[in-house]
PAMAR-251208 format. One record per residue (C-alpha): residue in one letter; x, y, z. Coordinates in nm, 2 decimals. Layout:
NODE   res       px       py       pz
NODE     a        X        Y        Z
...
***
This chain:
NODE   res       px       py       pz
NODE     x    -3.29    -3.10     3.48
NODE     x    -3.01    -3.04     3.71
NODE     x    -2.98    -3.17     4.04
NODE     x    -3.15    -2.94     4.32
NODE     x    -3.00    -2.83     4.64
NODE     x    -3.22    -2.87     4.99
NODE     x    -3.04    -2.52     5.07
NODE     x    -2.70    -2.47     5.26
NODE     x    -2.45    -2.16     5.27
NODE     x    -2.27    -2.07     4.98
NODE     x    -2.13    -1.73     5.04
NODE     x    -1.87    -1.62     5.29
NODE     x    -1.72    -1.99     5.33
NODE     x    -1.46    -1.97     5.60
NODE     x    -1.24    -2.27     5.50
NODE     x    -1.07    -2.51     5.76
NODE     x    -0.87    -2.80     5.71
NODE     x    -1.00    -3.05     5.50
NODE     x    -1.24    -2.83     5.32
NODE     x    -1.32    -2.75     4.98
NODE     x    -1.19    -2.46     4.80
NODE     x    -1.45    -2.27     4.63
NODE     x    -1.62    -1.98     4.80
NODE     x    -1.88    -1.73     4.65
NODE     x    -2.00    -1.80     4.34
NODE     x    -2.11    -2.17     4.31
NODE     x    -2.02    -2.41     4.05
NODE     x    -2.28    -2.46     3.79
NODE     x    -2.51    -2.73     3.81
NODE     x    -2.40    -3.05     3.64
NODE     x    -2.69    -3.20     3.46
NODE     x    -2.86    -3.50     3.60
NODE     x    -2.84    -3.71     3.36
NODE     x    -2.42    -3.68     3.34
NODE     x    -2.42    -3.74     3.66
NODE     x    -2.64    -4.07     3.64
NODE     x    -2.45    -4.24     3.42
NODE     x    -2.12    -4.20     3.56
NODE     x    -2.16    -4.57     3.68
NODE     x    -2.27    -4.70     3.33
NODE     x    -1.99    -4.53     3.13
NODE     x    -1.69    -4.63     3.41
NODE     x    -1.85    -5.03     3.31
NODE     x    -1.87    -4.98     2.93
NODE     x    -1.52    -4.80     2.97
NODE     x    -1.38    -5.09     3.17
NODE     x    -1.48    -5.34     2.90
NODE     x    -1.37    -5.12     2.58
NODE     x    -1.03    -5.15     2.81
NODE     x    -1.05    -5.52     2.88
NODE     x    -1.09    -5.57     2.50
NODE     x    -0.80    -5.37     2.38
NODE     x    -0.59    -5.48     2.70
NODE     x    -0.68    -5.83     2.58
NODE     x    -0.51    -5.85     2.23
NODE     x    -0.24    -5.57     2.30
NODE     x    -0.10    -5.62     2.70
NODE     x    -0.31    -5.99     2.80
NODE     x    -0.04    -6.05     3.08
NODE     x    -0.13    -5.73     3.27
NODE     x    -0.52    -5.74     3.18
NODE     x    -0.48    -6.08     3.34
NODE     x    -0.25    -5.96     3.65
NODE     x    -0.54    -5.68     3.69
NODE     x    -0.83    -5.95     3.66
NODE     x    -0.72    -6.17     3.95
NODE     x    -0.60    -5.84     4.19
NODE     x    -0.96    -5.80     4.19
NODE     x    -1.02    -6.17     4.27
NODE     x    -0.79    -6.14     4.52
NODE     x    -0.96    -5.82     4.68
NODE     x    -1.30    -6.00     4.67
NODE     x    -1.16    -6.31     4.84
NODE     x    -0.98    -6.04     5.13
NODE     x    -1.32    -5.90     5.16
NODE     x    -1.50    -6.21     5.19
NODE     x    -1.27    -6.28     5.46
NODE     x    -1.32    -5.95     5.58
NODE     x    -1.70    -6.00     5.57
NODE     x    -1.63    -6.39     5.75
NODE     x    -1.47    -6.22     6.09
NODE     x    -1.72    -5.96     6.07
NODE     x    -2.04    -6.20     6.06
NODE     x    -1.92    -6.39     6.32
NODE     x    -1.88    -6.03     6.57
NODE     x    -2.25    -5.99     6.39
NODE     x    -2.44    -6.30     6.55
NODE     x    -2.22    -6.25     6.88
NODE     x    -2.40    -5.93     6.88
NODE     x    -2.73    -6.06     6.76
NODE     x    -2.71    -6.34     7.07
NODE     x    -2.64    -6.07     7.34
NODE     x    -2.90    -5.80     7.22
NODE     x    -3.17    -6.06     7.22
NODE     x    -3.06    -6.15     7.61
NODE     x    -3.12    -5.80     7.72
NODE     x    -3.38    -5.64     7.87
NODE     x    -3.41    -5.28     7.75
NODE     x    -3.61    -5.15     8.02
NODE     x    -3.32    -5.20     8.24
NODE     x    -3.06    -5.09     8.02
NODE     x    -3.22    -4.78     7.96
NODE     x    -3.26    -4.69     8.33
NODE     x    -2.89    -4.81     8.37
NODE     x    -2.76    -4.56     8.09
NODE     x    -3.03    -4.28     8.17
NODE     x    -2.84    -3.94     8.19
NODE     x    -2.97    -3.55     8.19
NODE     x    -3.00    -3.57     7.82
NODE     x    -3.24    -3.87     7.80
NODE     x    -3.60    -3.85     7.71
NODE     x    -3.84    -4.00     7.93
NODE     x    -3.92    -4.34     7.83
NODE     x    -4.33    -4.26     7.83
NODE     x    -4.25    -3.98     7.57
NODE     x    -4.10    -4.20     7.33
NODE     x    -4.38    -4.24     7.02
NODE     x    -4.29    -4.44     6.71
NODE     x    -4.51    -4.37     6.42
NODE     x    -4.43    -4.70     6.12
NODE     x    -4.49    -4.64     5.84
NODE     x    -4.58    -4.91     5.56
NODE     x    -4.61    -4.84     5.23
NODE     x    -4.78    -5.06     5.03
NODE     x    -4.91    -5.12     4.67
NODE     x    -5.12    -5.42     4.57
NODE     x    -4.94    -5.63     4.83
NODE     x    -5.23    -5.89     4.92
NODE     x    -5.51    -5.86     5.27
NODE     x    -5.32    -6.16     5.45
NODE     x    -4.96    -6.05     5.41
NODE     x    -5.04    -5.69     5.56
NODE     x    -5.25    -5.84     5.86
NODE     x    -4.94    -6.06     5.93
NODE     x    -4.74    -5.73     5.91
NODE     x    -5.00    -5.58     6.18
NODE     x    -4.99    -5.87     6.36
NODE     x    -4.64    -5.88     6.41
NODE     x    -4.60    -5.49     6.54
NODE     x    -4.93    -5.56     6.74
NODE     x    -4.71    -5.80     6.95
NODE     x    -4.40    -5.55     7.01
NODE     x    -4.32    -5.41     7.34
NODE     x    -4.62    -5.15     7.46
NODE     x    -4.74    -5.13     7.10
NODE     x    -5.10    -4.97     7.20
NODE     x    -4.92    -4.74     7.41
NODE     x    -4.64    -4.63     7.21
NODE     x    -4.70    -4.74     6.82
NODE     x    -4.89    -4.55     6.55
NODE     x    -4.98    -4.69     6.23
NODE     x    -4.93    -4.51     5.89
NODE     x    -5.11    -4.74     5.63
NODE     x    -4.94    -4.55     5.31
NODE     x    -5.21    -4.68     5.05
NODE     x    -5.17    -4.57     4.67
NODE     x    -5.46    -4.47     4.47
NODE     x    -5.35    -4.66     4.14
NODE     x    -5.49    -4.96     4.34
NODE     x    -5.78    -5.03     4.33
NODE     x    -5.98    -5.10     4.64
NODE     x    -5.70    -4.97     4.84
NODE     x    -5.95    -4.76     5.06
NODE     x    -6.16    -5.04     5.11
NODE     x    -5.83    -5.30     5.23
NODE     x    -5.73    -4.99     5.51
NODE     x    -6.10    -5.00     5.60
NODE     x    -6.07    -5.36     5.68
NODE     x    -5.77    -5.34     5.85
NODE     x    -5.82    -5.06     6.04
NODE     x    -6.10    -5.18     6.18
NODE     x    -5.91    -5.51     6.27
NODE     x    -5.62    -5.42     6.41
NODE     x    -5.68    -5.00     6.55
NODE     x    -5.76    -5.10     6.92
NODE     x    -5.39    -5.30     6.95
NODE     x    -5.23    -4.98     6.88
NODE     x    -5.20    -4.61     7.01
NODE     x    -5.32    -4.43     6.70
NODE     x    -5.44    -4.64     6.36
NODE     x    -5.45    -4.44     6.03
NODE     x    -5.41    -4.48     5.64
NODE     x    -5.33    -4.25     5.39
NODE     x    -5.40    -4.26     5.06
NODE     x    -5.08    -4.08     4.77
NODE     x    -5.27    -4.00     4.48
NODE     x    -5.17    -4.05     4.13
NODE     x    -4.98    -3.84     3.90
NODE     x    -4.87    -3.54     4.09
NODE     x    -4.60    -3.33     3.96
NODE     x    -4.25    -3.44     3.93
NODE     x    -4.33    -3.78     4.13
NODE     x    -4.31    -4.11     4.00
NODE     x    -4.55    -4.38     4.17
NODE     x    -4.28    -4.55     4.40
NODE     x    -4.24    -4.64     4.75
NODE     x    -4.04    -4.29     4.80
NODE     x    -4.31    -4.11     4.72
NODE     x    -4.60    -4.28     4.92
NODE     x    -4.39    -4.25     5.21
NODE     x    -4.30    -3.92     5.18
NODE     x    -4.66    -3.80     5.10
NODE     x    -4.79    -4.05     5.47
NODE     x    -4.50    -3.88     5.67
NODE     x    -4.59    -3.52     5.58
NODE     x    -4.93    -3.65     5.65
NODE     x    -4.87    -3.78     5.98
NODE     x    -4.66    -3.49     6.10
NODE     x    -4.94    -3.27     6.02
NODE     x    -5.14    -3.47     6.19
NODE     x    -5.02    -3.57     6.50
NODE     x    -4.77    -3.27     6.58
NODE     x    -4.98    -2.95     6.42
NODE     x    -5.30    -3.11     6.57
NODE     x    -5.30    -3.34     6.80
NODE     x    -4.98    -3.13     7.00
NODE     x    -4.72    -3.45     7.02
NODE     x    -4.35    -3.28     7.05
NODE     x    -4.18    -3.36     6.73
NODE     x    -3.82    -3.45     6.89
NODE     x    -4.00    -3.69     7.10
NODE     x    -4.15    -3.88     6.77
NODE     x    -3.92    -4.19     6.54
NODE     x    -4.01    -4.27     6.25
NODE     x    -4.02    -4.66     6.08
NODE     x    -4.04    -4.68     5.79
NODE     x    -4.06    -5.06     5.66
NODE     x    -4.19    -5.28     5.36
NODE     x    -4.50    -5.42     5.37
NODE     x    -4.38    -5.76     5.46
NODE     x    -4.10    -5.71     5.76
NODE     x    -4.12    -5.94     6.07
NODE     x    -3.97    -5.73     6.34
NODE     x    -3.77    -5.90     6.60
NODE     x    -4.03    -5.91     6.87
NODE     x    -3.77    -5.66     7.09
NODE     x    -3.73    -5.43     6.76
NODE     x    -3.92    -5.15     6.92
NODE     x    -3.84    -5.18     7.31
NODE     x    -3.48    -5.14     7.17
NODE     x    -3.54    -4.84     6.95
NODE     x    -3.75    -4.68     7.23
NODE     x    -3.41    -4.73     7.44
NODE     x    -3.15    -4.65     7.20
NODE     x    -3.38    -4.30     7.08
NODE     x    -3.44    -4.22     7.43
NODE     x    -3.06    -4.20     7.52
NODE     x    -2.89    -4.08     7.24
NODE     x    -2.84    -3.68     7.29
NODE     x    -2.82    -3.66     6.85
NODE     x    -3.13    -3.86     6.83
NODE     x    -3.22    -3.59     6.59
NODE     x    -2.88    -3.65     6.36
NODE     x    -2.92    -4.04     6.37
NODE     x    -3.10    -4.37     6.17
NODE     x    -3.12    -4.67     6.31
NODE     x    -3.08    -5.01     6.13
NODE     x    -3.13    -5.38     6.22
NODE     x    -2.97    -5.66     5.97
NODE     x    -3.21    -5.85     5.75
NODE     x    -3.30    -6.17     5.71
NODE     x    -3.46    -6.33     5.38
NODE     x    -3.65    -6.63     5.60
NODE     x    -4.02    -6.48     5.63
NODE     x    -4.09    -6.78     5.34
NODE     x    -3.73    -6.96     5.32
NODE     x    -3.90    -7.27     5.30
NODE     x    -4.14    -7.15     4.99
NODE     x    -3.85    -7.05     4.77
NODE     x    -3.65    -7.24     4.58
NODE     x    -3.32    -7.37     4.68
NODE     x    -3.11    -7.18     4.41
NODE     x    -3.26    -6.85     4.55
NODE     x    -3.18    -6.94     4.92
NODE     x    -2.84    -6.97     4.86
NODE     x    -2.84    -6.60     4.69
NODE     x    -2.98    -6.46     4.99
NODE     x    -2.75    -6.66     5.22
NODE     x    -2.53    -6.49     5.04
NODE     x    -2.71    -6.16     5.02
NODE     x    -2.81    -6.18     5.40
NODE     x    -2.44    -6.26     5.56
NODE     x    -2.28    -5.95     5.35
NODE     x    -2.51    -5.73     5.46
NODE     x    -2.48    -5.87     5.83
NODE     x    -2.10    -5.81     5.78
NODE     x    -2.17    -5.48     5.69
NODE     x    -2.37    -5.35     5.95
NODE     x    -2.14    -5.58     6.20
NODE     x    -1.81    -5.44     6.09
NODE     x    -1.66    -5.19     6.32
NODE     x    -1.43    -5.07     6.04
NODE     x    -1.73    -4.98     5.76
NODE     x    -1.95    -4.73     5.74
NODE     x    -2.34    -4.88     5.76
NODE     x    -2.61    -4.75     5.60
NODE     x    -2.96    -4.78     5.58
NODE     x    -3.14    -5.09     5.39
NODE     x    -3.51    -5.19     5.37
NODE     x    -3.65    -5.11     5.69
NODE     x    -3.49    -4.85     5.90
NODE     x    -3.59    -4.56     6.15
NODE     x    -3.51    -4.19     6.19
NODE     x    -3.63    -3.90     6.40
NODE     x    -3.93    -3.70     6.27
NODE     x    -3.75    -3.41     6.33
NODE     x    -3.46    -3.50     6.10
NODE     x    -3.73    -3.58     5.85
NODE     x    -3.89    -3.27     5.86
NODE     x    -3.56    -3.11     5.85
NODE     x    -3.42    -3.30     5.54
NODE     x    -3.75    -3.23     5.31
NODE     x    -3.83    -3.60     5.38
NODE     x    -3.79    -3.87     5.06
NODE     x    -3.80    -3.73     4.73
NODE     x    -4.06    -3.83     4.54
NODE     x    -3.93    -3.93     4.23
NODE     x    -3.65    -4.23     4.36
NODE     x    -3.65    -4.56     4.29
NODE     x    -3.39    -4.70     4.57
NODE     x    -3.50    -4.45     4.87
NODE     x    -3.26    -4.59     5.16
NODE     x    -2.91    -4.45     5.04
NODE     x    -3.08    -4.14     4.91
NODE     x    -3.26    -4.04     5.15
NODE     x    -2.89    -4.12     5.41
NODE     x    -2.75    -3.85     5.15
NODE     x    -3.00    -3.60     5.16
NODE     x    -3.01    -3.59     5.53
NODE     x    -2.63    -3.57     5.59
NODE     x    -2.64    -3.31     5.35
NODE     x    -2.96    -3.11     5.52
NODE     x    -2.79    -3.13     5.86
NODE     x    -2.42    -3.03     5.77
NODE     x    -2.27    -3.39     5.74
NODE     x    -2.32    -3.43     6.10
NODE     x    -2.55    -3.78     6.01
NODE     x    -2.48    -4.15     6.15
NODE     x    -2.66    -4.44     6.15
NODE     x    -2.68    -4.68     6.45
NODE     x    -2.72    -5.02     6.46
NODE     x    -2.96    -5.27     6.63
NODE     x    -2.85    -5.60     6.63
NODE     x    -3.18    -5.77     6.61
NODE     x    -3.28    -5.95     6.27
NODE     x    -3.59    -5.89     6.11
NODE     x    -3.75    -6.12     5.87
NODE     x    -3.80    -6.03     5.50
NODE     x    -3.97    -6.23     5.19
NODE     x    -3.74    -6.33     4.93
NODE     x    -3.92    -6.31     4.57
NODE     x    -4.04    -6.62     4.43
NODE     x    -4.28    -6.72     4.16
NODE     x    -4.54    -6.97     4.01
NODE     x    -4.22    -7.15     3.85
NODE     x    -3.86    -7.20     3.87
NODE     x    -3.82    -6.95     3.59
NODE     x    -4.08    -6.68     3.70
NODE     x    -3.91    -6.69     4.02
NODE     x    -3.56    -6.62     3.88
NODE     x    -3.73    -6.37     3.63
NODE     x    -3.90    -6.17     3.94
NODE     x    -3.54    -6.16     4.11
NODE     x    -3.35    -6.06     3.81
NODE     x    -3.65    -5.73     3.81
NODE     x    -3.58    -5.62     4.20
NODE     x    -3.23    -5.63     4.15
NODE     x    -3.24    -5.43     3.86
NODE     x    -3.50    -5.19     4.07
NODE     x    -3.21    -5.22     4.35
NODE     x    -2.98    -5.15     4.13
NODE     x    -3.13    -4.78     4.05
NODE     x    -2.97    -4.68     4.33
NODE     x    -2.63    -4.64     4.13
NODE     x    -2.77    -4.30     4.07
NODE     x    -2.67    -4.23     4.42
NODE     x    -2.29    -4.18     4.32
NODE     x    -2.38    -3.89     4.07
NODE     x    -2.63    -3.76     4.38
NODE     x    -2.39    -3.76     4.63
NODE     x    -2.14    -3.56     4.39
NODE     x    -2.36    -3.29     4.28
NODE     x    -2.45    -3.24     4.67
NODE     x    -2.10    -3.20     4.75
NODE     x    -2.09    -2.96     4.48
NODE     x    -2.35    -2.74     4.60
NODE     x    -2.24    -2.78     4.97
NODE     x    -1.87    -2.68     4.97
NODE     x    -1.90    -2.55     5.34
NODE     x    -1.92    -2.92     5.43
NODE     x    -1.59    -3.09     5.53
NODE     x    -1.47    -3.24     5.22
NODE     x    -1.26    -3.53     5.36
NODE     x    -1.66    -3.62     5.53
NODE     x    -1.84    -3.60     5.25
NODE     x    -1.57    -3.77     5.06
NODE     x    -1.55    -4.08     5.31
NODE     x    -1.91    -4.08     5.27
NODE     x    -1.86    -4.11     4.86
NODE     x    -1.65    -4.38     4.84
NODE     x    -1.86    -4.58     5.08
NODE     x    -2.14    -4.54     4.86
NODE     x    -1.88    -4.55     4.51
NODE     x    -1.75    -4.91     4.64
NODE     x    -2.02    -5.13     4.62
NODE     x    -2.20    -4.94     4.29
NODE     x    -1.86    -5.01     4.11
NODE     x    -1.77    -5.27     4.26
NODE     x    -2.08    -5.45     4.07
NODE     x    -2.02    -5.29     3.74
NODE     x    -1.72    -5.17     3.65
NODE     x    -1.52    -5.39     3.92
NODE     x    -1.74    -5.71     3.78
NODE     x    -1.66    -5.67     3.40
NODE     x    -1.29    -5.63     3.45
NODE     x    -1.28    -5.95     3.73
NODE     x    -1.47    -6.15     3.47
NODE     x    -1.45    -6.03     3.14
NODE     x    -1.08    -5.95     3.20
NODE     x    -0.96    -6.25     3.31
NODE     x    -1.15    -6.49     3.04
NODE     x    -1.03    -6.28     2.69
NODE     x    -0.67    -6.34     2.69
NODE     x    -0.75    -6.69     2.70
NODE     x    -0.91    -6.63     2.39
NODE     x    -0.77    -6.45     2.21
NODE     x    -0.41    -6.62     2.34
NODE     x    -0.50    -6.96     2.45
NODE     x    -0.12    -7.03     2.49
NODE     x    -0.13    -6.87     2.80
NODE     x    -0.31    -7.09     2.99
NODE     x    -0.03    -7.32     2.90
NODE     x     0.21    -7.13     2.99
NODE     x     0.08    -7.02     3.31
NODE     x     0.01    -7.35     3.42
NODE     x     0.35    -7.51     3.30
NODE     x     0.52    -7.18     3.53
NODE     x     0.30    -7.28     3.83
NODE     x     0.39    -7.08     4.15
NODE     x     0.64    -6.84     3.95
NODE     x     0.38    -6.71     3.76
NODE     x     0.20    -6.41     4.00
NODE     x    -0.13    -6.53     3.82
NODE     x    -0.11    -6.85     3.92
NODE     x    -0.05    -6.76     4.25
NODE     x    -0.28    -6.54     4.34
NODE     x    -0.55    -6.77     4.18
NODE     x    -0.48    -7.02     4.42
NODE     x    -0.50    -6.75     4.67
NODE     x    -0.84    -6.66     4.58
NODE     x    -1.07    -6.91     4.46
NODE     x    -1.01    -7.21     4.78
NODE     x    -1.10    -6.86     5.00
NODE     x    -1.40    -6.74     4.84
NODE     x    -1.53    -7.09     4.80
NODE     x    -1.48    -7.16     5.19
NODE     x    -1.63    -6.84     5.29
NODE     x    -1.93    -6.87     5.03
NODE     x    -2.01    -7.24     5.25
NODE     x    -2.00    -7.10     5.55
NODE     x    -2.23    -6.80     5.51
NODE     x    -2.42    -7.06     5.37
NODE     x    -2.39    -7.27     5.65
NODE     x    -2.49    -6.99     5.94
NODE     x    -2.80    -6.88     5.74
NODE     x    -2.92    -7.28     5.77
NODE     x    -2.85    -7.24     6.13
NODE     x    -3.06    -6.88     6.16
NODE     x    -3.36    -7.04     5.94
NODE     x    -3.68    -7.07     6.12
NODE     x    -3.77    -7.45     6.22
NODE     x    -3.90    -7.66     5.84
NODE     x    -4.26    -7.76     5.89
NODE     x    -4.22    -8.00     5.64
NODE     x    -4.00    -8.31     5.60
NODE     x    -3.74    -8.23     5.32
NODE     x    -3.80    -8.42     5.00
NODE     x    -3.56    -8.57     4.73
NODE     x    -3.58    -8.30     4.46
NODE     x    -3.49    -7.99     4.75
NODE     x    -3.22    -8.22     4.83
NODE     x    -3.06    -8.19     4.49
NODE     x    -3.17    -7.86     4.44
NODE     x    -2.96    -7.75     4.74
NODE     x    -2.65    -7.95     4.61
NODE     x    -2.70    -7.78     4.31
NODE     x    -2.70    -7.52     4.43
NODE     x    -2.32    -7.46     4.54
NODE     x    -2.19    -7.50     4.19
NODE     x    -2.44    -7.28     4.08
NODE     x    -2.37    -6.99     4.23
NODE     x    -2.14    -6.84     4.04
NODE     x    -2.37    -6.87     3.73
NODE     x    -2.65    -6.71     3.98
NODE     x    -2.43    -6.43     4.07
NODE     x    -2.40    -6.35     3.71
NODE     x    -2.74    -6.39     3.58
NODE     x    -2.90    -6.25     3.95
NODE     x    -2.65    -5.99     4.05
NODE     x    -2.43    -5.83     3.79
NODE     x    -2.62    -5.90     3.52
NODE     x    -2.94    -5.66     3.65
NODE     x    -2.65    -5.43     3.79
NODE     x    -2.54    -5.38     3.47
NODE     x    -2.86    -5.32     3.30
NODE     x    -2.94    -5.05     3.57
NODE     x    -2.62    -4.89     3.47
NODE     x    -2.65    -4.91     3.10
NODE     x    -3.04    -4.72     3.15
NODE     x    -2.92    -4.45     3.33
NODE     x    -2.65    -4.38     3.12
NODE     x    -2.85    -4.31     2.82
NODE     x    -3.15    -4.20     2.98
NODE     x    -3.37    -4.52     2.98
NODE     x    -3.64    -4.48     3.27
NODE     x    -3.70    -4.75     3.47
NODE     x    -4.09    -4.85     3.58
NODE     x    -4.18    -4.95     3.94
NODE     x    -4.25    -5.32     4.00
NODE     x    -4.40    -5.51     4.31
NODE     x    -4.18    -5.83     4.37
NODE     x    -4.40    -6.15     4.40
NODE     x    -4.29    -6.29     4.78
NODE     x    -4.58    -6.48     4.80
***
């Protein structure tokens, strides 16, 4: 089926600078599936290259391989300066009393900070009794939480006893908050698939029904969180977002992220995983921190009820919600969308398991279910096709963002890897050569460039995640020890098996139409 619309003017486009050139009759609709597997082909294309390029022209496959080494090691560098403006951030937002800096920055435009309500979401799906009440526990103890926070329990019915979990919790935890309520998504509706996306668009219909057609709450005045079932907030999370809502005059055109941090059970993991998410947790610091990248959302992030409402809220049959949903809201509201950020970490589960290998198996699975969201490139194209009165030179800024990274793991990985490991095989006299040349040869050069950098960089984000980890409870034996040292040569072999591996399975699915099946990540 092709990709749908959410509306927006296609007749009578008066064109400015910058925008696309079609008026009148649209385009026609480019089938979903073409779209999907745009990603897929591009990586299967780069390797049909590398192979050819390999036996035909291996001194430019090779010069082309390590460019891309290069780039990698100028944005890890990149990444480096912006983690450290990151935590610089992270250390003064935690020092600061929001109260105060809301009544320093109040203006005309501001909301009143008693009308700010934040209704959190949590959608959930066999996730076990204590690792929700933890949840609860931690937004119990954020700033005015029984004056100011709702609960949405977003239950699914394919579990079993879900009703009967809500009830307990409800009636546990209701009186520390303003409103307490659970919702239950049923099973097999029409054109849904049973994911996260859809149990939280089914709560938030829900509890705009409920607390703006009923109960009478303004809807401009309402911020919506919506989080996985096992986020620590940082215990400011919410008396910043009441601030940062309050005083922004596009509240209503705006998300709001906070960087995450895999420590809710660093020390239950083992040691090959941590350094993945050290690795995982500084890029995505670096991204948020980076004044000269475009954030967007990931995990657990907030937007305005009204924006929302507005956008048709999630779609119901998406895997990897947070991009998508980014798209279909600057889309809805005329590319006119930003997210802000809020430099206070949360706390996230990394996935682990009964054994070494069930705990690498369960990560390889939520990357691949991460890795659905390479769909998002083929999304964001079809919507610029059926919104040509949007700026193009927006929408396309907003395409490559989202193009870089989904590439950059497919496509970009098979030709840094693949392409610069065949024509050493199939011409293992240039390795010789090369290394007899030395610095003459551009190869060489850039090598030496590329690997000391990235290996620095890849100890030091390693390094300030040990010093962000939560205290160890217990005294560190032999075997972590040696797991950690092994740990560091590991990681490339990690990356591979954890990272671009699943990436490239994703890819490969949705290019020939292979549907994916939601799966809950053990964390505990």
């Amino acid at each position: 089926m092709p990709y749908q619309s959410s509306g927006g003017r296609r007749n009578n486009v008066q064109l400015g600078v910058g925008q696309s050139i079609w008026a009148g009759t649209p385009p026609p609709a480019i089938p979903e599936r073409v779209l999907d597997g745009i990603p897929g082909f591009l990586a299967w294309l780069a390797l049909l290259l590398c192979i050819a390029a390999a036996v035909a022209f291996p001194r430019t496959l090779l010069l082309v391989a390590v460019a891309f080494a290069v780039y990698n090691a100028i944005r890890f560098s990149l990444a480096g300066i912006a983690n450290v403006i990151g935590m610089k951030q992270i250390k003064k937002w935690g020092q600061t009393d929001w109260c105060e800096y809301y009544l320093a920055h109040k203006t005309e435009v501001a909301l009143e900070w008693e009308d700010v309500l934040h209704v959190v979401i949590v959608p959930n799906y066999k996730e076990p009794l204590p690792v929700l009440a933890r949840t609860l526990d931690n937004l119990a103890c954020q700033h005015q939480a029984y004056e100011k926070i709702t609960i949405v329990l977003a239950m699914e019915a394919g579990e079993e006893g879900c009703i009967e979990k809500a009830e307990i919790l409800r009636a546990s935890h209701a009186s520390k908050f303003k409103h307490f309520y659970y919702t239950v998504h049923p099973r097999g509706l029409p054109g849904e698939m049973q994911c996260k996306s859809a149990n939280q668009a089914w709560a938030a219909r829900w509890a705009k029904r409920k607390l703006v057609d009923e109960l009478g709450y303004d809807i401009d005045h309402i911020v919506v969180t919506t989080m996985d079932a096992d986020t620590l907030w940082h215990e400011d999370h919410f008396y910043c977002l009441t601030a940062m809502f309050a005083l922004n005059p596009d509240r209503g055109l705006r998300f709001w992220q906070a960087p995450i941090r895999y420590h809710g059970n660093i020390w239950e993991i083992n040691p090959l995983l941590r350094i993945v998410n050290a690795y995982s947790t500084a890029l995505e610091l670096a991204y948020l921190a980076a004044p000269w990248w475009k954030p967007l959302p990931m995990s657990s992030y907030s937007l305005s009820l009204r924006l929302l409402d507005n956008s048709g809220y999630w779609d119901a049959d998406v895997i990897a919600d947070e991009w998508h949903m980014y798209i279909k809201a600057f889309f809805a509201r005329g590319g006119e969308i930003r997210l802000e950020r809020i430099f206070l970490p949360f706390l996230a589960q990394a996935v682990t398991g009964n054994t070494l290998w069930e705990a690498l198996r369960n990560r390889y699975l939520q990357t691949l279910r991460h890795a659905w969201g390479s769909k998002e490139v083929g999304y964001m194209i079809a919507k610029m096709l059926e919104h040509p009165e949007i700026e193009f030179g927006r929408s396309s800024r907003l395409l490559i963002r989202i193009s870089h990274d989904i590439l950059h793991a497919g496509p970009g990985w098979v030709i840094m890897t693949v392409g610069s490991q065949l024509p050493f095989l199939f011409h293992p006299e240039l390795l010789q050569a090369m290394i007899a040349e030395g610095f003459s040869n551009p190869v060489f050069v850039m090598i030496q460039f590329a690997f000391p950098i990235i290996t620095f960089l890849g100890i030091v984000f390693w390094y300030q995640d040990v010093m962000a980890r939560p205290l160890r409870m217990q005294k560190q034996t032999l075997t972590d020890r040696i797991w950690t040292l092994l740990s560091f040569p590991a990681l490339p072999i990690l990356t591979l098996f954890l990272v671009a591996l699943p990436t490239l399975q994703a890819q490969t699915r949705l290019l020939i139409g292979a549907p994916l099946q939601f799966h809950v990540s053990k964390k505990t």
